[in-house]
N, C-alpha and C positions, 0 to 999 in steps of 0.2 A: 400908478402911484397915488396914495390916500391923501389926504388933507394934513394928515396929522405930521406924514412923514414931508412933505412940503415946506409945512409950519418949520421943523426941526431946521431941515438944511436953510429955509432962508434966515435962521436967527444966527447961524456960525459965522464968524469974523472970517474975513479975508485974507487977515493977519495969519492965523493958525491956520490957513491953508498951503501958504508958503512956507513955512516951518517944515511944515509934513514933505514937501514934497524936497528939499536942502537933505532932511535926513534918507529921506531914500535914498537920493541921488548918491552921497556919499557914504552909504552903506555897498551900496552895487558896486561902486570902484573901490571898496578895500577886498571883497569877493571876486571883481577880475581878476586884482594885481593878484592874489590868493592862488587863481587857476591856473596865471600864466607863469608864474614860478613851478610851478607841478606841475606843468605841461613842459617847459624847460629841461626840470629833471627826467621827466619820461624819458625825452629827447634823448637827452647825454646816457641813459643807463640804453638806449635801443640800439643807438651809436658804440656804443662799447661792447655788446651785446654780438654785434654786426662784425667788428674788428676782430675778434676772439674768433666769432664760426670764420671768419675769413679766414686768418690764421692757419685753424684748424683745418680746414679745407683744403690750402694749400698745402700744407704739412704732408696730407693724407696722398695729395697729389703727385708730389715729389716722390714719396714710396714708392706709389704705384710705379711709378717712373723709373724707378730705380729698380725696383722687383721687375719689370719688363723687360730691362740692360740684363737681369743674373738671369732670368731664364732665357734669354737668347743664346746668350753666353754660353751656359749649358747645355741646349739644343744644337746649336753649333756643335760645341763638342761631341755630344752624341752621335749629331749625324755624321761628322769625320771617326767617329771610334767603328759607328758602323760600314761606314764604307769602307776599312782599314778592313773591318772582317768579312766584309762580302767578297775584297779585291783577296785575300787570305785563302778562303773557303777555293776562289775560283781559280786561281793559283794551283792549289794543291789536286780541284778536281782536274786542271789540264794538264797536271804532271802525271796524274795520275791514270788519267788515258792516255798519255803517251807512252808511260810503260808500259801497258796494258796493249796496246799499239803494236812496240819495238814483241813484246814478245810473242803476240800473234804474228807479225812479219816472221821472225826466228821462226816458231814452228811451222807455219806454212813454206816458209822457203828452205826446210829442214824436206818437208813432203814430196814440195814440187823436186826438190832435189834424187829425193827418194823413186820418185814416178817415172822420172828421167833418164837414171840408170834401171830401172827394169825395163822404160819400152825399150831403149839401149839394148839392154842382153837381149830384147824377145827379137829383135830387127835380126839380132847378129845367129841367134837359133832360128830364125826365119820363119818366127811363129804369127799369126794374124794380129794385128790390135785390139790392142783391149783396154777399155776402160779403167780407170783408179779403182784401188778398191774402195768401197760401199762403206758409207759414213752409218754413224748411227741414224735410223730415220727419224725416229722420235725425238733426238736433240735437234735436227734439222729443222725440223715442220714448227717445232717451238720459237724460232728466229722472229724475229724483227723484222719488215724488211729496210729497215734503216743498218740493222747489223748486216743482213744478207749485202746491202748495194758496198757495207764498207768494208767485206772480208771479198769482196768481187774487186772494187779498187786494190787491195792490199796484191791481192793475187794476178791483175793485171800489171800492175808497178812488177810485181817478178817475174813474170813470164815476157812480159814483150820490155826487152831491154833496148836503150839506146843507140841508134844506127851510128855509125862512125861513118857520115858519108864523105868527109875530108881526103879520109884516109881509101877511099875506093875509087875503081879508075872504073873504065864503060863497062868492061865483062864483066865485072864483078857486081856492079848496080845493076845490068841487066840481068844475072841470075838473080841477085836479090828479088827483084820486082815478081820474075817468074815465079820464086820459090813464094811469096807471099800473095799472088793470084792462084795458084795452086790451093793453097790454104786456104782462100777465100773462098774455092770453088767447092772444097770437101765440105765447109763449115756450112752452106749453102745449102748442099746436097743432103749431109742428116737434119739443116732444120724443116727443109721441104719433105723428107721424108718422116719422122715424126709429127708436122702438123698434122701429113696425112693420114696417118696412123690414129690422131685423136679425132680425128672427122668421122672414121670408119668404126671407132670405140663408140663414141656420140650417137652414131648411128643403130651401132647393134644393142645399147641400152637403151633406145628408144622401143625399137622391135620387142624388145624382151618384155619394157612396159606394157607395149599393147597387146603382147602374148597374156601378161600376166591379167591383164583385166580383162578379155575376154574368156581367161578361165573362172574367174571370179561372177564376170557374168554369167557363165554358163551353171555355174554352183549356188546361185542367188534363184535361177528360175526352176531350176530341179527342187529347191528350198521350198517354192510357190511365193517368192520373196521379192522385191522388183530388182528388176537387172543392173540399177546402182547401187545396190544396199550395200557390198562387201566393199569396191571400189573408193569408198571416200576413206577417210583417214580412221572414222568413228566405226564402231559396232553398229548396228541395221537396230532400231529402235524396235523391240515388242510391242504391234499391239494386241491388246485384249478384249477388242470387240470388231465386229463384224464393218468393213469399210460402207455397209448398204444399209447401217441400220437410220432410221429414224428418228427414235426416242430417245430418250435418255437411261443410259443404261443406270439402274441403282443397287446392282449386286457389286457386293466388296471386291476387294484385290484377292480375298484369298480363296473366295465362289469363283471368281474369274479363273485363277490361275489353276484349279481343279477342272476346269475345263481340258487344259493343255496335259493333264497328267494322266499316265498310262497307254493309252493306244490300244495297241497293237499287244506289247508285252502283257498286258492285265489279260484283254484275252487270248492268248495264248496260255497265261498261268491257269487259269480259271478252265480251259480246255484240257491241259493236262491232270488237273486237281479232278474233274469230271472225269478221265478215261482210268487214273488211277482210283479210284472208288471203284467203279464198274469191274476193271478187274479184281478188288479187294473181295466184293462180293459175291462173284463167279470164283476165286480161290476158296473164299469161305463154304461153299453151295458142294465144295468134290465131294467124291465118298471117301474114306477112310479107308485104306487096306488094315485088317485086324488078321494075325497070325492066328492061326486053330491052336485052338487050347491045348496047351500039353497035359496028359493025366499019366501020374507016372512020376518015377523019379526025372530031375529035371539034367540035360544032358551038360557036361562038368562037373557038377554038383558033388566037392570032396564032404569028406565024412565027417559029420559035427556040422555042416554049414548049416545057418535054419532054414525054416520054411520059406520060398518065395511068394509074396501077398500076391492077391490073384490082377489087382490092378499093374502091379510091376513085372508082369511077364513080358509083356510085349517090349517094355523097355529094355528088358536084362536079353531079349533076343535080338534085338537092333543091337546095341551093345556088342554082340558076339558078334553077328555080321560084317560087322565095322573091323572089328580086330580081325578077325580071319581075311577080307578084304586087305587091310594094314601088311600082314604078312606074304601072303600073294603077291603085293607090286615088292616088296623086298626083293623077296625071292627072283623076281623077275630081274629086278636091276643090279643083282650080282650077279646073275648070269651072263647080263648085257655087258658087263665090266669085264670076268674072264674071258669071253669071246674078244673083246677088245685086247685087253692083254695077249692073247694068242697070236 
């Protein structure tokens, strides 16, 4: 601080220093009361502000709340309309296999009915037993075996009927018992013979297997092929080079496979294309038979015909030979024909 400004502050009154500091003081408290009025108001507009989202929030909630009751509501319903239709659906399907049921029972028991009056007449004509007749096989083998075990129920419900044992005194259960050991003993007897009838099948297509793959074997090494080529399920794989080579082979598939082409067949053609030349040129090499020249009128020769050129004799005489030859086997063969006639 300077001298000058020293000088200044100690010449100001005392007086005007508490002035100054009255008017601050009561300028600051009309600027509180000022802030705390607008702080007030902030207050009540935040508070109002508050009550309104309240409001509105509950408002929102209540909805929700009530939109949750209608779609319950709804769902509910739903799922009672669907269960209406499922218990519907399934209703109609076990009616519907019941008829389906009743009238396979009908025609099976229409059959067995049927099967029972022919072994009936064939007992009373004293003929041997015999099987039902033969279903389709192809509708059969088609089955289920869920259908197969429920047309096997259907048909055991008809065939083994209920005993009336009330009504039977000891003779009569004693035959009973008999007659249905008996039955047990024939049913016994075709299933042991049948098993063993597929054990002895089983057997002979095994035999036949190994029959068949040791001709295969045998057809594989006549081949110069190894003796499981034919035997697996696949074709025996071509190869096109030598199993002892070393290197790498770098001639194409189709230098390779020119390898395997011809044989035998090339020469043989090439031997007979050789043998036929040879004779071509041993045919060409004969002498020529040439008739002696005719001088003289030519023999046929009617009056006006012209001259014959001296190159076409020998053909106008082969010519004639031919036809006179022509007439000779004629002749011959109407002779051969009267004689037959006679």
């Amino acid at each position: 601080m300077s001298d000058e400004e020293y000088e200044n502050t100690s010449n100001t009154s005392k007086t005007s220093k508490k002035g100054d500091d009255a008017f601050a003081k009561a300028k600051s408290g009309i600027k509180q009361s000022e802030l705390n009025e607008q702080l007030k108001e902030y207050i009540g507009e935040w508070r109002n502000q508050r009550a309104k989202e309240e409001e509105e929030l509950k408002r929102l909630k209540d909805k929700q709340a009530k939109r949750k009751e209608i779609r319950a509501e709804q769902d509910k319903k739903l799922a009672a309309e669907k269960k209406q239709e499922e218990d519907r659906l399934k209703k109609e399907a076990a009616e519907k296999k019941a008829a389906e049921e009743e009238k396979k029972k009908a025609e099976m028991l229409e059959a067995e009915i049927k099967r029972q009056e022919m072994m009936a007449a064939q007992k009373e004509k004293g003929g041997s037993k015999q099987s039902a007749p033969a279903l389709d096989a192809r509708k059969e083998m088609s089955k289920t075996k869920e259908q197969v075990e429920e047309e096997m129920k259907i048909s055991l419900s008809i065939r083994i009927k209920p005993l009336a044992l009330d009504q039977m005194d000891s003779d009569e259960l004693r035959n009973k018992a008999n007659q249905i050991w008996n039955t047990i003993l024939s049913l016994e007897t075709d299933k042991y013979d049948y098993e063993q009838r597929h054990m002895n099948q089983d057997y002979e297509f095994k035999e036949l297997n190994e029959r068949q793959k040791i001709q295969l074997r045998n057809k594989a090494v006549k081949k110069g092929l190894d003796p499981e080529s034919f035997t697996g399920s696949h074709p025996p794989k071509i190869r096109m080079f030598s199993k002892y080579e070393r290197r790498t082979d770098t001639r194409t598939y189709g230098d390779r496979k020119k390898l395997y082409e011809g044989g035998c067949e090339v020469m043989r053609s090439e031997l007979l294309e050789s043998l036929w030349k040879d004779k071509l040129t041993e045919f060409s090499k004969r002498p020529k038979a040439r008739l002696p020249k005719w001088y003289g009128e030519r023999p046929g020769k009617k009056a006006g015909d012209p001259e014959t050129p001296e190159g076409e004799e020998d053909g106008v005489a082969a010519e004639e030979e031919l036809e006179e030859e022509e007439e000779e086997e004629e002749e011959e063969e109407e002779e051969e024909e009267e004689e037959e006639e006679e």
